[in-house]
C-alpha positions as CSV (number, residue, x, y, z in Angstrom):
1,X,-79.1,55.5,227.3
2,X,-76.9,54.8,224.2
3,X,-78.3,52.9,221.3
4,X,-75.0,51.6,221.2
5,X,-75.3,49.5,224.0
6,X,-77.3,46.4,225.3
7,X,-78.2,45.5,229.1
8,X,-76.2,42.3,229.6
9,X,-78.9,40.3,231.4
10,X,-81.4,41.1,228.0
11,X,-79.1,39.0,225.9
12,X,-78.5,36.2,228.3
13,X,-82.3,36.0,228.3
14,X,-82.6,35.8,224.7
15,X,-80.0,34.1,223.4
16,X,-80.5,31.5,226.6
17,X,-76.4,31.9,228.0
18,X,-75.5,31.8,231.5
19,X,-74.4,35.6,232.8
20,X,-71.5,33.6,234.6
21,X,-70.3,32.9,230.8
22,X,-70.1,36.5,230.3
23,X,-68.8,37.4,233.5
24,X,-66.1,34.9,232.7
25,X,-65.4,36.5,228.9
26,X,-65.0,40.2,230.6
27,X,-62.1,38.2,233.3
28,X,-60.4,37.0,230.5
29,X,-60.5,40.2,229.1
30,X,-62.4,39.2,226.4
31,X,-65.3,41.4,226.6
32,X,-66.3,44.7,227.6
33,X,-68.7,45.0,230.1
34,X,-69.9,48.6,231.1
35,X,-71.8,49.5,234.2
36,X,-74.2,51.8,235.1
37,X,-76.6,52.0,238.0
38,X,-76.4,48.7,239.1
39,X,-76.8,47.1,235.5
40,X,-74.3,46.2,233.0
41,X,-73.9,46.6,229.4
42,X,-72.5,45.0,226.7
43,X,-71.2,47.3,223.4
44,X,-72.9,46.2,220.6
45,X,-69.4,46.8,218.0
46,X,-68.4,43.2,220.0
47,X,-71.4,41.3,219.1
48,X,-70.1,39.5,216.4
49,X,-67.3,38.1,218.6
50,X,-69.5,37.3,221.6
51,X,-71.6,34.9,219.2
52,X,-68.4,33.5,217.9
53,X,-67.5,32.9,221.5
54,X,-70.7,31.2,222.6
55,X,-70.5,28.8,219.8
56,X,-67.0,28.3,220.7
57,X,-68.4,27.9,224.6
58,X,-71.5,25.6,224.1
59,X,-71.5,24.1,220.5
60,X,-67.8,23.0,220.6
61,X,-67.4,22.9,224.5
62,X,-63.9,24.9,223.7
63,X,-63.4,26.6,227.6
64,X,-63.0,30.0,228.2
65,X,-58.5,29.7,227.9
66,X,-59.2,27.9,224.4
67,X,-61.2,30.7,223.7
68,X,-58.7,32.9,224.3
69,X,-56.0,31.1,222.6
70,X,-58.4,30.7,219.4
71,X,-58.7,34.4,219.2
72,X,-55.0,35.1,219.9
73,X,-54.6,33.1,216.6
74,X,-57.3,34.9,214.7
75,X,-56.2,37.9,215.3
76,X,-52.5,37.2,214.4
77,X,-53.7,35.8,210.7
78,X,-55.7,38.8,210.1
79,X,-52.9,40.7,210.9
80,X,-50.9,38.3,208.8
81,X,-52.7,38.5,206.1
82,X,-53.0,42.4,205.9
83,X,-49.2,42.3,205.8
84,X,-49.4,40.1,202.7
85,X,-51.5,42.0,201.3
86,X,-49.4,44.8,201.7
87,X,-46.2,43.5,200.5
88,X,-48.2,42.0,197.3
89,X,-49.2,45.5,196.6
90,X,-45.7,46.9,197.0
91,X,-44.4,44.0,194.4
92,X,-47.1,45.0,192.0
93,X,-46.1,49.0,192.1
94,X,-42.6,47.7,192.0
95,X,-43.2,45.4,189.0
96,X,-44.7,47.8,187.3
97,X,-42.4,50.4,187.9
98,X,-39.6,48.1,186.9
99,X,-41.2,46.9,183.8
100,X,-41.1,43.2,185.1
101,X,-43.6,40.9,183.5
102,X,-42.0,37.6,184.2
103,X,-40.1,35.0,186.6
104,X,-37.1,33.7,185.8
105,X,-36.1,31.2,188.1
């Protein structure tokens, strides 16, 4: 089996969440689930955003559409902000290539 990868029901058990929670984060599309010979998998490279969501879940009681709405908006101010910061680098080359050191308004 991959190292990559970690049985689904192992981390319910540990981390003491209800397998229906990440039934219903793999329905939303929220998740990956893999599965192999009768037993499922969760990738580990979406770990970080399967603790996020089960704080969202049980410490904020934010449902599973919330959820989803929450990340919708996460992910468009990442993206967001990448875009600033490439338009601030752009303005820097082109200040510099201009020789403009300051604003006149």
């Amino acid at each position: 089996m991959e190292t990559d990868l970690i049985i689904v029901n192992e981390y319910c058990r540990q981390n003491h969440i209800d397998h229906s929670f990440i039934v219903l984060l793999y329905n939303e599309g929220l998740i990956d689930i893999r599965k192999e010979k009768n037993t499922e998998y969760l990738l580990v490279s979406q770990l970080q955003d399967l603790e996020r969501y089960t704080r969202m879940y049980y410490d904020l009681s934010i449902n599973i559409e919330g959820i989803d709405a929450i990340r919708h908006i996460l992910d468009r101010m990442e993206s967001m902000q990448v875009e600033i910061r490439r338009l601030k680098n752009r303005l820097s080359r082109f200040e510099r290539e201009n020789g403009i050191t300051d604003y006149e308004f």
